[in-house]
N, C-alpha and C positions, 0 to 999 in steps of 0.2 A: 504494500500500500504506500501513498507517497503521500508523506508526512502535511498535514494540515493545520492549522491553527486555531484557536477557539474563537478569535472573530470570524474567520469562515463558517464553520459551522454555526453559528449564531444569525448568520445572514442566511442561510441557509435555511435555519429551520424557523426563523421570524419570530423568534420566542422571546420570553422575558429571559435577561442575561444575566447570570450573577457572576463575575470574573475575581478568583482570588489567586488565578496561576498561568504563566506562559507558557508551559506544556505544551507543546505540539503533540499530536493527535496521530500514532502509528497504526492503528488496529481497533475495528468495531465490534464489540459483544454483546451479547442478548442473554449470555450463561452466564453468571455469577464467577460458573467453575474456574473457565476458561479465560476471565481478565488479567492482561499481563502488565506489567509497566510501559507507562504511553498508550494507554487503551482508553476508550470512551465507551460506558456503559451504558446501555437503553431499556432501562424499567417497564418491559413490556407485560402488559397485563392479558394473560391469555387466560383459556377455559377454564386450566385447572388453578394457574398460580398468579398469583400477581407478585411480580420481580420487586419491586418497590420493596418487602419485606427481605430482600437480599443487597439493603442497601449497608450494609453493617458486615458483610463478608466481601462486598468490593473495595471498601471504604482499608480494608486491612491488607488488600493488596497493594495498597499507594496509588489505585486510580486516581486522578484528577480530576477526571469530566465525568459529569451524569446527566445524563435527560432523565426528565421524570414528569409524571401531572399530579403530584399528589402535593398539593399545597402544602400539608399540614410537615409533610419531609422535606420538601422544601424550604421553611420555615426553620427547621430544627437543622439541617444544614449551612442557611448563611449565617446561624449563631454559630456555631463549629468555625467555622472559616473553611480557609484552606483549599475546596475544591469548586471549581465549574461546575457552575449549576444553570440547563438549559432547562426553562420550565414552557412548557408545551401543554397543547390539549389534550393531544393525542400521539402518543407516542410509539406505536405501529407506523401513524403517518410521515412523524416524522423521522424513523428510520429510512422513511421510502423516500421523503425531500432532501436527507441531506446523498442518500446513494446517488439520484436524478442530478442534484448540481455537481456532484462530485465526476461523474461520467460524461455528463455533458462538457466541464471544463477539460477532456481528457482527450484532445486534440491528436488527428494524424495516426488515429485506430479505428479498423475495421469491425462493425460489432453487427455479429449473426446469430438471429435468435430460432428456434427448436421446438416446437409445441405437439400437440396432438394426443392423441386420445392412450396412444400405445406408442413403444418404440423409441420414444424421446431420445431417453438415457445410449442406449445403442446409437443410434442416428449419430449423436455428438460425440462418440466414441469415433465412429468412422470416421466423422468429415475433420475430426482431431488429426487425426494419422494422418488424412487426405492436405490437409494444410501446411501440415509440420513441414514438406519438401521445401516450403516457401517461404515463408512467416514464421516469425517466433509468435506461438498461442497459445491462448490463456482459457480457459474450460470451467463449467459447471462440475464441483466434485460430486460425486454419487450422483442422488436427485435431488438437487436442494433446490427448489424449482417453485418452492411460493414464493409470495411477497417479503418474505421474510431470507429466505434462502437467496433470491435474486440481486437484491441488496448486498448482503454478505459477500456473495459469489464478487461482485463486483468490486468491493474492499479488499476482497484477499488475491486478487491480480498482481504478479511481481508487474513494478513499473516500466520495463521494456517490451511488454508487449506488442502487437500490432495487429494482432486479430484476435479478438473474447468470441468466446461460444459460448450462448449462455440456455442454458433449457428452461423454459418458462410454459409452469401447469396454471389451469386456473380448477378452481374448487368452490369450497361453501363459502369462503368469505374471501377468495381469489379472486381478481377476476382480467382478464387480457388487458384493458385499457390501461389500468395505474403501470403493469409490469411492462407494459410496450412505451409510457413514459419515462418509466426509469430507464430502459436501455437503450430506445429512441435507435431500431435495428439499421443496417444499410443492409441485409438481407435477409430472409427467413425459411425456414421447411416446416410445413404441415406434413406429417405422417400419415394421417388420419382420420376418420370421423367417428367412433366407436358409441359406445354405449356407456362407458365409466362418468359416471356423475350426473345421470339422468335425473337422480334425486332431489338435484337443484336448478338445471336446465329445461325441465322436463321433457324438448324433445331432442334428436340429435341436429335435424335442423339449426336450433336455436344453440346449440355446442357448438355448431359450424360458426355459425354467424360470430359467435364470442371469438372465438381462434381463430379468427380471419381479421379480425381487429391487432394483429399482429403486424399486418401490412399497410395500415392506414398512413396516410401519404406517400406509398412508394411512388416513383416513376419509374421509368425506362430503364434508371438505371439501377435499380435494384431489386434483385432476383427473388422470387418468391416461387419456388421449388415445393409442388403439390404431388400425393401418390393418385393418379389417374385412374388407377384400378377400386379406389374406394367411391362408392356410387353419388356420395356428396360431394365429395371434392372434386369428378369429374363432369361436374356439371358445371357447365358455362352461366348459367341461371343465376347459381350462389357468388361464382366468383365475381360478378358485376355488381355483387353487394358491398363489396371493397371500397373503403371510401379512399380512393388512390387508383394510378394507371402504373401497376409493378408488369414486370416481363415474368410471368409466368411460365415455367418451365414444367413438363408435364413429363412425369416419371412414373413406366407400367408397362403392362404387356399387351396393350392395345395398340394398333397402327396408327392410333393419330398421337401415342406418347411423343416428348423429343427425343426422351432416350427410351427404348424400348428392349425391354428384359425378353429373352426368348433361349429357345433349349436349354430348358433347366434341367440338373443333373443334381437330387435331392437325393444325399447320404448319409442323409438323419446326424446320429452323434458325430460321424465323420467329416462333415462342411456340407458345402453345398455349390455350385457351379452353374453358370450362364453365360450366354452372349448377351453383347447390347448393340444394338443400333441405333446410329442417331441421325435426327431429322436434318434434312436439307437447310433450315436456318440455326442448329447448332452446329453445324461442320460450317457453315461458313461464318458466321462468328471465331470459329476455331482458327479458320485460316487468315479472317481479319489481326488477330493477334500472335499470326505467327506460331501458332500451336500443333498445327496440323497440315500437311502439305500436299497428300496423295490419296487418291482411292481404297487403301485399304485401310486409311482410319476412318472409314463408316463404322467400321466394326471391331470393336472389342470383347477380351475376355476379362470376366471376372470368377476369381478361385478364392471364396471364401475359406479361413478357419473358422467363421461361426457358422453355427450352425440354424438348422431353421431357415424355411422359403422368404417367411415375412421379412429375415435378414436382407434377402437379396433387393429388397425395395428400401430399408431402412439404408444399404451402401450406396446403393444406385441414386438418392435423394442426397448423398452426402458427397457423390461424385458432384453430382450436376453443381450442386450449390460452389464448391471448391474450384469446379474449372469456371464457372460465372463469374468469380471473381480472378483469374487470373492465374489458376494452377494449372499446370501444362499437364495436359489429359493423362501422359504415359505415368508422371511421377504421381498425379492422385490415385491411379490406381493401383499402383506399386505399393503406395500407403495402408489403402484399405486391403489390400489382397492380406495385410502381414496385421494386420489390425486384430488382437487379440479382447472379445467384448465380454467375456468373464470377468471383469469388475466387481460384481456382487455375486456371492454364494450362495445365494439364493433363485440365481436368474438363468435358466438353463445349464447346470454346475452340474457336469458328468461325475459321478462318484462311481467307482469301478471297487466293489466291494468285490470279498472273496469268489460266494457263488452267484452273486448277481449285477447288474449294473442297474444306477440310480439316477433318474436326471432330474434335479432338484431345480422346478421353476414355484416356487413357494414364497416369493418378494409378492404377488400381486395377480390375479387374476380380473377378465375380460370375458364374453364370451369369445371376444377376436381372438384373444391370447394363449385361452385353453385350446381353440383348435388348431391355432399356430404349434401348439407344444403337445397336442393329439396329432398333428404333421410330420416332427421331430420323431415320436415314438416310432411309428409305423415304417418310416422311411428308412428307419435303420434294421441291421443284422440282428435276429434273437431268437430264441428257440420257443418264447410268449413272451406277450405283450401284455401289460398290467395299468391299466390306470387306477391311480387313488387321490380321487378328486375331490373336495372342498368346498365348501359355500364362495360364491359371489360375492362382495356385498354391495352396498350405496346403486345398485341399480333402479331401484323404486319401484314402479306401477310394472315395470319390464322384467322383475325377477324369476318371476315364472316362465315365462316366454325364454328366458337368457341360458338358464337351464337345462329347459326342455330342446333345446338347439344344439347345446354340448352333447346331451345324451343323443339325440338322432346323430351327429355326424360321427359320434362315437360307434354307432350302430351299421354304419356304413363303410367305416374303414378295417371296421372287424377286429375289435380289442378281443384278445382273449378272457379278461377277466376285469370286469370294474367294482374298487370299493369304494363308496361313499361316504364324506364323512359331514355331519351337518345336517338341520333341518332343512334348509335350502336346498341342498346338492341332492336329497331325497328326489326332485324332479329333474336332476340328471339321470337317477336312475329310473324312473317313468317313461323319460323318454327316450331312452337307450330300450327298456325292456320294451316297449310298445312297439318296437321296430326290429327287433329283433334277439336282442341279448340276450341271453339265459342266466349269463354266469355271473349273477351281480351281489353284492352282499356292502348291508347299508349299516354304519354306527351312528348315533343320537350324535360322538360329539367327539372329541379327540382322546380324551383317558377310556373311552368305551374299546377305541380302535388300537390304541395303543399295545393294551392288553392282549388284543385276539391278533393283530396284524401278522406275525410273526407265521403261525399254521397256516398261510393262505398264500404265502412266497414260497418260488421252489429253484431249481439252482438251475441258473441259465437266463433266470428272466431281467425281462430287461423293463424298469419302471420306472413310469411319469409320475411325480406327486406335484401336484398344484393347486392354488385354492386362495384366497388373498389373504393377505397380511396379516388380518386378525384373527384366521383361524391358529395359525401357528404350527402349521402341516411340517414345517421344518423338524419338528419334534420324532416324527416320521420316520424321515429320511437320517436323522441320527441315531435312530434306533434299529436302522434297517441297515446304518453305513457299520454298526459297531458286532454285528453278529457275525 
């Protein structure tokens, strides 16, 4: 982070100022834990805690600065002396005002932002590696992808940068507009239009619409890199809902893609393999800049190590954007070919146990993502195939329907054996059995399954666990990885 001052920040967040030190300003926190010397802390009051009672454990770290709104500690602080005290209304907001001027002051850097329903995380892994040939680049860690994550991500940028990737979700109290003002993108990839967080969007329509507000004033010159195969995002209809004229670059296996994914070679836990073709105005683009010179770079290959079909759209979205700005075709894909996206342990994480092999996608489930990761199972070498699959959750009025979808395609690709875990995931098994599966066996909840899972594994097989975050399926796969 590059060092700022308490009059900046004070301008910044328009607050009432109370100055008792010239401290400059190296590092922003929101954890008590984690304030180091030269940090600014921000007293955010969330669901379950309000930080303001953690002002007496930053105070012993030697912070200096604190934003806060709570009058009554602010009071009892400028009798103290000693520290910076920004008093605010609201101080969520103004972590997010002082990030916004902080980036906007942050001259002669490239900033491309990541959103969608699925794949984010991945996405900005590739188009990381795809950039690094060129740019020194600075990345979103994990998923830290609210308003709150956004901000931070932003702070914790070593200062020679010159392209941020930043992944930006929006959620119950997220929402596109404030996080496309804090990073104010000069390019952007849509992944997606899924189903995750129907509960507050209510349709996926109106999902679209929010994550499309990502692109609000592009022009021409800045690439807004869509998956064409998803039935909302390849509508022309939605995209002229864009309050901006961006260049749209259209990424899929349709013939009117630019870049168009074709003979896929899907080897489950093994990778996954394609060509691409690109359209007559991205070759000549290419050859405008010198990138490409002959006939045979219509066509390239791509040789994933991840794994997963959905991968080859989440690379292919992470090409496009990387040569849009300037990365010469051959070394972005030199990048992603070697682009290792096992980042979390929980996110398609091949575990190769004694007699069985495990592929732990238990970070997050979709109904997209369960069948991206019922794709993974199948596609690979095994002597059975096992799914043990989880509740959904946050889908709303669409939970049943979301279910019952997993369990039909489940029914189609031909699991040998599905266990359920969850009152919800009960209508995966509904709609797997109504279509054809016999071999199904449901638990109420995860200590039920835990108990029995163990007699229903046999050696050679090769198992999907997935199911979102809160069930904690992972419990699972440690119990399965340890026999």
């Amino acid at each position: 982070m590059k060092k700022i001052s308490p009059e900046y920040i004070s301008s910044a967040l328009r607050c009432k100022f109370f100055k008792n030190s010239d401290e400059l300003v190296s590092g922003v926190f929101i954890d008590s834990r984690k304030v180091t010397d030269g940090g600014i802390f921000f007293c955010i009051i969330g669901n379950v805690n309000d930080a303001h009672k953690f002002i007496p454990d930053v105070q012993k770290t030697g912070c200096k600065n604190i934003v806060l709104s709570d009058i009554n500690w602010a009071n009892k602080l400028i009798d103290e002396g000693g520290t910076n005290i920004y008093l605010v209304e609201d101080t969520t907001r103004a972590l997010m005002d002082l990030a916004t001027k902080y980036f906007a002051d942050w001259k002669n850097i490239i900033k491309i932002g990541v959103t969608g329903s699925d794949g984010k995380t991945s996405t900005k892994e590739f188009l990381y590696s795809a950039l690094s040939s060129k740019y020194r680049v600075g990345k979103t860690k994990g998923n830290f992808n609210s308003e709150y994550g956004v901000a931070l991500t932003i702070f914790d940028f070593e200062d020679d940068i010159e392209v941020a990737v930043i992944e930006m979700g929006v959620g119950d109290t997220t929402r596109m507009g404030d996080l496309r003002n804090i990073v104010d993108p000069d390019g952007a990839i849509i992944t997606n239009i899924g189903t995750s967080h129907l509960e507050t969007f209510k349709t996926r329509e109106n999902l679209a619409i929010e994550k499309l507000k990502i692109a609000e004033g592009f022009d021409k010159k800045n690439p807004l890199v869509v998956n064409s195969d998803n039935d909302i995002l390849g509508s022309e209809k939605l995209l002229n809902l864009i309050k901006g004229d961006p260049y749209v670059i259209k990424v899929g296996t349709k013939n009117n893609s630019s870049y168009k994914i074709y003979d896929i070679k899907d080897l489950g836990i093994d990778g996954i393999k394609c060509k691409l073709r690109f359209s007559d105005d991205i070759i000549e683009k290419m050859k405008k800049a010198g990138k490409t010179s002959n006939k045979s770079s219509e066509v390239a290959d791509l040789n994933l190590r991840a794994i997963g079909r959905h991968n080859l759209l989440n690379a292919t979205e992470a090409l496009a954007l990387a040569v849009g700005i300037g990365v010469p075709l051959c070394d972005a894909i030199e990048g992603i070919n070697k682009t290792d996206i096992n980042i979390n342990e929980k996110r398609l994480d091949i575990i190769r146990a004694k007699d069985w092999t495990i592929i732990n996608d238990t970070y997050n489930a979709s109904p997209e993502s369960m069948i991206a990761g019922i794709d993974v199972l199948i596609n690979s070498k095994a002597s059975r195939y096992v799914s043990i699959l989880g509740d959904m959750l946050e889908l709303g009025q669409n939970s049943e329907e979301g279910h019952m979808i997993v369990g039909k395609y489940l029914a189609c690709k031909g699991v040998d054996l599905l266990i359920t875990v969850g009152e919800r995931a009960r209508d995966i098994a509904r709609g797997a059995r109504e279509n054809g599966i016999r071999n199904i066996i449901e638990y109420k909840d995860l200590d039920e399954a835990k108990d029995n899972i163990r007699r229903n594994i046999c050696k050679g097989d090769l198992i999907l666990i997935k199911a979102s975050r809160g069930m904690m399926l992972e419990n699972i796969a440690e119990e399965l990885k340890c026999i």
